[in-house]
C-alpha positions as CSV (number, residue, x, y, z in Angstrom):
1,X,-84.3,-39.3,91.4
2,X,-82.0,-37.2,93.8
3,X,-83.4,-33.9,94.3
4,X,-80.3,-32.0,93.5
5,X,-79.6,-34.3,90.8
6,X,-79.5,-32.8,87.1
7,X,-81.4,-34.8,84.6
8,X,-79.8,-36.4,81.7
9,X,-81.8,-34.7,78.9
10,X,-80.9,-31.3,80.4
11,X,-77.0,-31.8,80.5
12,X,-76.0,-29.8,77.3
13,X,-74.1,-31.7,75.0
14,X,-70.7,-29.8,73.4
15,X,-70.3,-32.4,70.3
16,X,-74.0,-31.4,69.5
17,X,-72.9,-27.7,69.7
18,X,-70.2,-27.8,67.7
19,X,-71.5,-30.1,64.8
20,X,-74.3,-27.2,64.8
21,X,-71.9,-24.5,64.9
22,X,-69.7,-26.4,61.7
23,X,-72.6,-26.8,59.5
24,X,-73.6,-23.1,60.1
25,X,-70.3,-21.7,59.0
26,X,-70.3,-24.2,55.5
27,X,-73.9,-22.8,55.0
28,X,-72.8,-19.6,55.4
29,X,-69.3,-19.9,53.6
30,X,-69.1,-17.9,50.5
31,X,-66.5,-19.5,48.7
32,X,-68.3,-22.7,49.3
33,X,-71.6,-21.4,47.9
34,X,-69.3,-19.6,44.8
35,X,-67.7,-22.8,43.9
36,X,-71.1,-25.1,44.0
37,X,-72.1,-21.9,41.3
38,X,-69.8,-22.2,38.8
39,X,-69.9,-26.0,39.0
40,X,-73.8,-25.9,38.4
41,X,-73.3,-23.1,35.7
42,X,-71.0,-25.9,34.1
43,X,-73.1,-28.4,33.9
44,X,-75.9,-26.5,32.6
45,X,-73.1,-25.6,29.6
46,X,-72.3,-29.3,29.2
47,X,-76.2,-29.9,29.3
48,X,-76.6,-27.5,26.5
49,X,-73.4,-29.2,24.7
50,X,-74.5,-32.7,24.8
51,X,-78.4,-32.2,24.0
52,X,-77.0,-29.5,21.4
53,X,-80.8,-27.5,22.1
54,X,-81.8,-25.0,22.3
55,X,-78.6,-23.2,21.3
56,X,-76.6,-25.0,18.1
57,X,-73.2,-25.2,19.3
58,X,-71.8,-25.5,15.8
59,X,-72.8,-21.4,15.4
60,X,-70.0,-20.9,18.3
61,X,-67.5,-22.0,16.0
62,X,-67.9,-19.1,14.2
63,X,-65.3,-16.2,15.0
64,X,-68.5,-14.1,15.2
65,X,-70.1,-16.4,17.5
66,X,-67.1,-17.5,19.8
67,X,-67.5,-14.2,21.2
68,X,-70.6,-15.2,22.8
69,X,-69.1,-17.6,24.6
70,X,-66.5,-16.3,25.8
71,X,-68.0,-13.2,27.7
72,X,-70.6,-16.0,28.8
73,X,-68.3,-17.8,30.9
74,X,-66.1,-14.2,31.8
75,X,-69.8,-13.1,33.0
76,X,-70.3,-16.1,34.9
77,X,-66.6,-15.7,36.5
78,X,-66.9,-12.0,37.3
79,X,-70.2,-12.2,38.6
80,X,-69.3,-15.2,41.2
81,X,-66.6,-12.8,42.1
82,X,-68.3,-9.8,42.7
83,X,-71.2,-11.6,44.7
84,X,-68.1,-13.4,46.8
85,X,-66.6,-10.4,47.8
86,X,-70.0,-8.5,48.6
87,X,-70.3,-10.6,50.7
88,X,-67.1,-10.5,52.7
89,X,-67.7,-6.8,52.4
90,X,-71.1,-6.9,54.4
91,X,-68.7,-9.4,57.0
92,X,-66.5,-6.7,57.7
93,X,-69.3,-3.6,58.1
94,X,-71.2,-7.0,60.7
95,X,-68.0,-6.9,62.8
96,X,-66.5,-3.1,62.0
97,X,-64.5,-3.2,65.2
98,X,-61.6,-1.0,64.2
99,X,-62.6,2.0,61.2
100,X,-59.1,3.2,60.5
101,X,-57.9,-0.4,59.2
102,X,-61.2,-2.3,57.9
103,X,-62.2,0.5,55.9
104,X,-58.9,0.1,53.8
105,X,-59.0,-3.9,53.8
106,X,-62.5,-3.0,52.4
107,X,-61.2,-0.7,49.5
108,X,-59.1,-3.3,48.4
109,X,-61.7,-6.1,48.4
110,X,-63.8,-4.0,45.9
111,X,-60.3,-4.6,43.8
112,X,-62.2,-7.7,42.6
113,X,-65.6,-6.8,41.0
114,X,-64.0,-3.6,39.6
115,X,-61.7,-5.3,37.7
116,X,-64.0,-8.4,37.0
117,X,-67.0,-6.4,35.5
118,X,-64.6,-4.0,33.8
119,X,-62.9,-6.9,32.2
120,X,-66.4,-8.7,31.4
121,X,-67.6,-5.3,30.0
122,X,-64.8,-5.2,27.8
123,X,-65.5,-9.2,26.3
124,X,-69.1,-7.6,25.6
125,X,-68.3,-4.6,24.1
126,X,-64.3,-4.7,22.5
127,X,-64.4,-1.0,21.8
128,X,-64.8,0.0,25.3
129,X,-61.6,-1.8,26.5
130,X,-59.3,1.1,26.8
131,X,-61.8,2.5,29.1
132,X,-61.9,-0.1,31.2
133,X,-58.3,-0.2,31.1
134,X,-58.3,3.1,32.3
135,X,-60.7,2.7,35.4
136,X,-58.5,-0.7,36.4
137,X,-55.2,1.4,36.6
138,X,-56.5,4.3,38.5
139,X,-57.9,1.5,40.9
140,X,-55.0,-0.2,40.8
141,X,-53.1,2.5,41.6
142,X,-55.2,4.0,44.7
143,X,-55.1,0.3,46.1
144,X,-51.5,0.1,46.1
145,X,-51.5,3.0,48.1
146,X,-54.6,1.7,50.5
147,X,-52.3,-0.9,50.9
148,X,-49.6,0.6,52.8
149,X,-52.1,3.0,54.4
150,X,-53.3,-0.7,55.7
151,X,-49.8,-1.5,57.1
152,X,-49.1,1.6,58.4
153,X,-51.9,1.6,60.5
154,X,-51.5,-2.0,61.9
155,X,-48.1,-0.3,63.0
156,X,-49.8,2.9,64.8
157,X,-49.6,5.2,61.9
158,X,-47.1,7.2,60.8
159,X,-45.2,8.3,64.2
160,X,-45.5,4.3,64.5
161,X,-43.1,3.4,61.7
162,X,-41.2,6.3,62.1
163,X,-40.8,5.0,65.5
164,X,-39.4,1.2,63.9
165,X,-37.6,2.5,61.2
166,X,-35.5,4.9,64.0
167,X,-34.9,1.8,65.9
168,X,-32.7,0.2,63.6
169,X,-29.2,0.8,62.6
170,X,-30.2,0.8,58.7
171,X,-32.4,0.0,55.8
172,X,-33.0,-2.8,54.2
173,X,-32.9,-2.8,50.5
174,X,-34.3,-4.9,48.2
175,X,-31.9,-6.4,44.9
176,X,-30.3,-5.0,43.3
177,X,-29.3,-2.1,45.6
178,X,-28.7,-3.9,48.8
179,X,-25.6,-5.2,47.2
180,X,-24.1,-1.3,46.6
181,X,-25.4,0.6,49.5
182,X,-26.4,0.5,52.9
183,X,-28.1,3.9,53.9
184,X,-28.5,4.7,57.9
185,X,-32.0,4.7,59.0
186,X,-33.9,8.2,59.4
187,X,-37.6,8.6,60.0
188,X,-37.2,10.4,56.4
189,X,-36.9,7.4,54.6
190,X,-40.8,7.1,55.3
191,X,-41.9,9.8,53.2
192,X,-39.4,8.4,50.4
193,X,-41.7,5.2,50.3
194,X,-44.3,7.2,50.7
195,X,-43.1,9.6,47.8
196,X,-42.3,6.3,45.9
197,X,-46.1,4.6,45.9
198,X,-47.7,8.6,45.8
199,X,-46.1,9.2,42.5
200,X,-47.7,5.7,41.3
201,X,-50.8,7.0,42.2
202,X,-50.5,9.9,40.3
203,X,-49.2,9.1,37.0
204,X,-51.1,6.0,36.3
205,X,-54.3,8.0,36.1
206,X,-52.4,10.6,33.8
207,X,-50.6,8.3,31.7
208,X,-54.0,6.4,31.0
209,X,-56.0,9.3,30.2
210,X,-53.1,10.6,27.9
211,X,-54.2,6.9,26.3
212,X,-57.8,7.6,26.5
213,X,-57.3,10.6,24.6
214,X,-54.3,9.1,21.5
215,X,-57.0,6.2,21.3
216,X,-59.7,8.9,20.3
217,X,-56.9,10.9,18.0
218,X,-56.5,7.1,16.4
219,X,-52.5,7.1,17.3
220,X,-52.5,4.8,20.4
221,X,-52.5,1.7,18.8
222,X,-53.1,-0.5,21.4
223,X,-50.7,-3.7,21.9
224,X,-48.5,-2.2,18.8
225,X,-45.0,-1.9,19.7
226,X,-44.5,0.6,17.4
227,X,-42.2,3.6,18.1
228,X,-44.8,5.7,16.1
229,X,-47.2,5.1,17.9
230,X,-48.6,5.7,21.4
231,X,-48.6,2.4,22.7
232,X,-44.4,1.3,23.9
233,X,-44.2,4.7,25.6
234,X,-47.4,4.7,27.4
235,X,-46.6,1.6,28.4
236,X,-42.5,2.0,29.7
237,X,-43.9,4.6,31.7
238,X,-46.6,2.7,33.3
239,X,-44.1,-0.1,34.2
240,X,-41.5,1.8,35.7
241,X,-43.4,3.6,37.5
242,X,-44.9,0.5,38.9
243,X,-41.3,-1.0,39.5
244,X,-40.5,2.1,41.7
245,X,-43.7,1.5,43.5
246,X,-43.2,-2.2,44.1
247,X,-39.9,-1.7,44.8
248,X,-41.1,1.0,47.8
249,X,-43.8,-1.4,49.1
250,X,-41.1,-4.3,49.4
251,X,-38.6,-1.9,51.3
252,X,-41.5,-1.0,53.4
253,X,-41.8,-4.8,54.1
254,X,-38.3,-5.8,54.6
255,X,-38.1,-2.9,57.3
256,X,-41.1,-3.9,59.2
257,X,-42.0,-7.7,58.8
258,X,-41.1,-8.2,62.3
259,X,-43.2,-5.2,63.8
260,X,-46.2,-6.3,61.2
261,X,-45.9,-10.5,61.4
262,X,-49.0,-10.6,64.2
263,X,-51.1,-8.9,61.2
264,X,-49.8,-12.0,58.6
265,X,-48.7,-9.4,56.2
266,X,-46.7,-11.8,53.8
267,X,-50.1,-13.6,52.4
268,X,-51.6,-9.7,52.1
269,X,-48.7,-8.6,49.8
270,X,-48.4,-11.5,47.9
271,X,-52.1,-11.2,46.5
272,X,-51.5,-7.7,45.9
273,X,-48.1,-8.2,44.1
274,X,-49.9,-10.6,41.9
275,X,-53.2,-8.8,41.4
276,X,-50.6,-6.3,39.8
277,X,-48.3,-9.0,38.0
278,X,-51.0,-10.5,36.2
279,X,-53.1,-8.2,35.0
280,X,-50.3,-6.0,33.8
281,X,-47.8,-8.6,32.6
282,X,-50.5,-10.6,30.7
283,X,-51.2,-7.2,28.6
284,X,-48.1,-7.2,27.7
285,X,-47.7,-11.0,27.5
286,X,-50.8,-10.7,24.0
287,X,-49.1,-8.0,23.0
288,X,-45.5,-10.0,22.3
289,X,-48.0,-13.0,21.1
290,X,-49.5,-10.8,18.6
291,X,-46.1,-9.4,18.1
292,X,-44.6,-12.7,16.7
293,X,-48.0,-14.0,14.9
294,X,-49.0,-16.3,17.5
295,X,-52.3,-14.2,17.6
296,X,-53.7,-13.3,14.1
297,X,-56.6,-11.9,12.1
298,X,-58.9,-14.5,11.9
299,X,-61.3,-14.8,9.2
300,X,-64.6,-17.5,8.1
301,X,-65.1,-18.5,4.9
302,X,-68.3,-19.7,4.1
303,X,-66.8,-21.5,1.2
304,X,-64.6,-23.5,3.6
305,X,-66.7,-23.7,7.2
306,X,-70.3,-24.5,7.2
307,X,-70.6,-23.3,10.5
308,X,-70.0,-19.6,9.2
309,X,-73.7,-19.1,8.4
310,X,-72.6,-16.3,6.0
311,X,-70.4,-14.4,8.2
312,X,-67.3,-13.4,7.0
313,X,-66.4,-11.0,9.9
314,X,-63.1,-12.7,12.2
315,X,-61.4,-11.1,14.7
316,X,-58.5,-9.0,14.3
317,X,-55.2,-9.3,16.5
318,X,-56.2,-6.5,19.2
319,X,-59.8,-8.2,19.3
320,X,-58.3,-11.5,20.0
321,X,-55.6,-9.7,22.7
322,X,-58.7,-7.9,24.6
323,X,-60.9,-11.2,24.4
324,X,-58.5,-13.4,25.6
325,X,-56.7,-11.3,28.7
326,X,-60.3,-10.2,29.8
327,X,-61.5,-13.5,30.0
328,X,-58.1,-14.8,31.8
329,X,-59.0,-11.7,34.4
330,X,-62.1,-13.0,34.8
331,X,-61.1,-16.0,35.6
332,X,-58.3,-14.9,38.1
333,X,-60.9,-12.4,39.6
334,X,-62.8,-15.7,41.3
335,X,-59.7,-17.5,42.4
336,X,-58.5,-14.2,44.1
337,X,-62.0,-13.8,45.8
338,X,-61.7,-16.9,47.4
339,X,-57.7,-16.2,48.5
340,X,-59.4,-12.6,49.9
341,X,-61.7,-15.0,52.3
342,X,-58.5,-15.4,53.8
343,X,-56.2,-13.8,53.8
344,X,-58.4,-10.5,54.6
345,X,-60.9,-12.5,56.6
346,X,-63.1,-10.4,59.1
347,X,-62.0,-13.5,62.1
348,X,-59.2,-11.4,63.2
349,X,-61.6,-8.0,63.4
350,X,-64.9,-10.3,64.7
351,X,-62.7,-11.8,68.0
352,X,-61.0,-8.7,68.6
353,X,-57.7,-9.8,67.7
354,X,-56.6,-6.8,65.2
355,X,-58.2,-4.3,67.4
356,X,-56.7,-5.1,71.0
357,X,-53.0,-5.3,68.9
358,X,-53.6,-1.5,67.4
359,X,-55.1,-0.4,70.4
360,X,-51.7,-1.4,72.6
361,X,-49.5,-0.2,69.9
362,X,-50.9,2.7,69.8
363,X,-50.7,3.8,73.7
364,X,-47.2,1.9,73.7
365,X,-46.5,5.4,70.6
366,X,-48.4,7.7,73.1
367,X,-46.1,6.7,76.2
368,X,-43.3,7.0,73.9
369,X,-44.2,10.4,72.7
370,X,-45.0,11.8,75.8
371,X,-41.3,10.9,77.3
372,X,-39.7,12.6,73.9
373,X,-42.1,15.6,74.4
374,X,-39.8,18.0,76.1
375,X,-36.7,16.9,73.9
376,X,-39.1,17.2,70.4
377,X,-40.1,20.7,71.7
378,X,-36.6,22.4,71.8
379,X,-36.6,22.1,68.3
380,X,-34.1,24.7,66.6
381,X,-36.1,27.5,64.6
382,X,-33.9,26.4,61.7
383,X,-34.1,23.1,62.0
384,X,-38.3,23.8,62.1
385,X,-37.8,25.4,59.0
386,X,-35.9,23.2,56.7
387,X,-38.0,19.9,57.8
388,X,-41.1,22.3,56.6
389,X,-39.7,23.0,53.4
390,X,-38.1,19.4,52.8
391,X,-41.6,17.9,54.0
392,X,-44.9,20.4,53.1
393,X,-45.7,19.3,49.6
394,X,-45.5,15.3,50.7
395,X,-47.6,15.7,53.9
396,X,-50.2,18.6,51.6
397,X,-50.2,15.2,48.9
398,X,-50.8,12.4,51.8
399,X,-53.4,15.1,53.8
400,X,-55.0,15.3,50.4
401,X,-55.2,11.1,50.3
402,X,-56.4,10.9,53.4
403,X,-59.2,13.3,52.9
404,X,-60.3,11.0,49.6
405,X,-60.0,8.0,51.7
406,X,-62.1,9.4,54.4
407,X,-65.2,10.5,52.3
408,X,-65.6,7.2,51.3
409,X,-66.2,3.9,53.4
């Protein structure tokens, strides 16, 4: 052998490398190991099905019994869930590159086993599903607001978008307003979006605890549309205040897409938007079944099925209503725990992608101001004034936020 030649079995070999480096990632895949979960937690159910031992099937026939089943497979379906995004949770505290932004894309990954284990607690226990109603609203609502925290700080912050939005010539506006007006673009539009998802935050707690406590006075009525009852205007106002919020969070998007398309903000939204389309507007969806007797009182007559076994306790409609759009949560939980591996993976934040693009966007809004200092100083008096009055209660409200944010992760 040549002395300066290298010997074959020391020449690394790349496809050896990377066939290593694919079956690590599938090992340590999530979604992968979630999915081959609920397939084996299937088969053990079909197992138990076919072999009919050691549970009788028949007894799940029984309105009594179908219960059992059903916050069986919700449990199985929130519980994958929750473990999925745990772990995507512990990814992003691995490779926490950038605080301001991963700390918010973290808040909204916990979106999943809240509302999950809520929704399974409520399949378990029927009475408790206004409370758990209750906790996935005020989430809700606080995410909705994480959210655009999220954006804003992929942008630089606040003097970041006010710096885009006085860039342009005018707003954008989403149907049906864009058809009537076209409004010049002022950094104050800003604090009307931010005014618009604030005042989500705030009365969708309220609203649900005014439910909490009409539930316990026995006139909520939950899913009755009936004007004497608490239910129709508990829910209008929930809705529209979610519309106005939506509708600020899609403004915020038109204005920026451009700005925010090296984050892939579209996929972010879209989960969000239907996070809070389906969990709402399937509520509502049992309600308007129950509504036209699609979903009834149930009953079982021993005297007609055998597989009663004496009970004569059904369901009633609103038992039906909470069993049926907890489970569907449930279910939607996993699938969105596996769009969240995503669509807010920690890649972006483990290569230092995210980080070097906030970083420059951030001294880019630093050179920026520093040009604008001397003009931004001469402020009139009057002028400082009026934008204190017109602004201290919205920045006193975000400044509050911020604080609540930044106790937690």
């Amino acid at each position: 052998m040549h002395p300066h030649q290298i010997p074959e079995e020391s020449i690394p070999i790349p496809h050896a490398n990377t066939k290593t480096q694919k079956i690590k990632n599938i090992l340590t895949n999530e979604v992968i190991w979630g999915v081959f979960l609920l397939l084996c937690c299937a088969l053990i159910l079909l197992i138990i099905w076919l072999v009919n031992r050691p549970v009788e099937w028949q007894l799940l026939k029984d309105p009594k019994h179908e219960q059992i089943l059903i916050s069986v497979i919700a449990g199985i379906f929130s519980v994958l869930a929750s473990l999925m995004t745990l772990v995507q949770v512990i990814d992003h505290f691995i490779h926490y590159t950038h605080r301001p932004s991963q700390k918010r894309v973290i808040r909204i990954l916990f979106m999943i086993p809240i509302y999950a284990l809520t929704a399974w607690l409520s399949c378990v226990f029927l009475q408790s599903a206004i409370y758990a109603e209750f906790i996935q609203a005020c989430y809700e609502a606080y995410i909705i607001y994480c959210f655009l925290l999220l954006l804003t700080k992929y942008l630089g912050g606040h003097k970041g978008v006010e710096e885009i939005i006085a860039n342009k010539s005018f707003i954008k506006l989403p149907f049906p307003f864009n058809c009537c007006c076209t409004v010049p673009a002022t950094p104050r539009w800003i604090w009307y979006i931010k005014w618009g998802l604030l005042q989500y935050a705030w009365i969708t707690p309220t609203v649900s605890g005014i439910a909490v406590v009409l539930n316990l006075a026995g006139v909520y009525d939950n899913g009755n549309w009936t004007f004497s009852r608490g239910y129709p205007y508990i829910t209008f106002i929930i809705n529209f205040s979610q519309i106005l919020a939506m509708y600020c969070l899609v403004t915020f998007y038109m204005n920026t897409k451009e700005e925010l398309k090296p984050f892939k903000p579209l996929p972010k939204f879209l989960v969000i938007k239907a996070i809070v389309f389906f969990t709402f507007w399937q509520s509502v969806l049992m309600s308007g079944l129950a509504a036209i007797h699609v979903l009834r009182n149930q009953s079982c007559d021993p005297n007609v099925n055998v597989n009663c076994n004496g009970s004569i306790n059904g369901f009633s409609v609103e038992q039906e209503k909470i069993l049926l759009s907890s489970v569907l949560i449930c279910v939607e939980m996993f699938f969105f725990s596996i769009a969240h591996h995503w669509i807010f993976g920690v890649q972006a934040y483990a290569d230092g992608t995210f980080k070097s693009l906030m970083e420059s966007r951030f001294q880019q809004i630093n050179n920026s101001q520093k040009d604008d200092r001397v003009g931004s100083d001469n402020l009139s008096s009057e002028n400082n004034v009026n934008f204190f009055i017109q602004n201290f209660v919205t920045h006193t409200t975000l400044v509050f936020m911020e604080k609540v944010s930044s106790d937690g992760v």
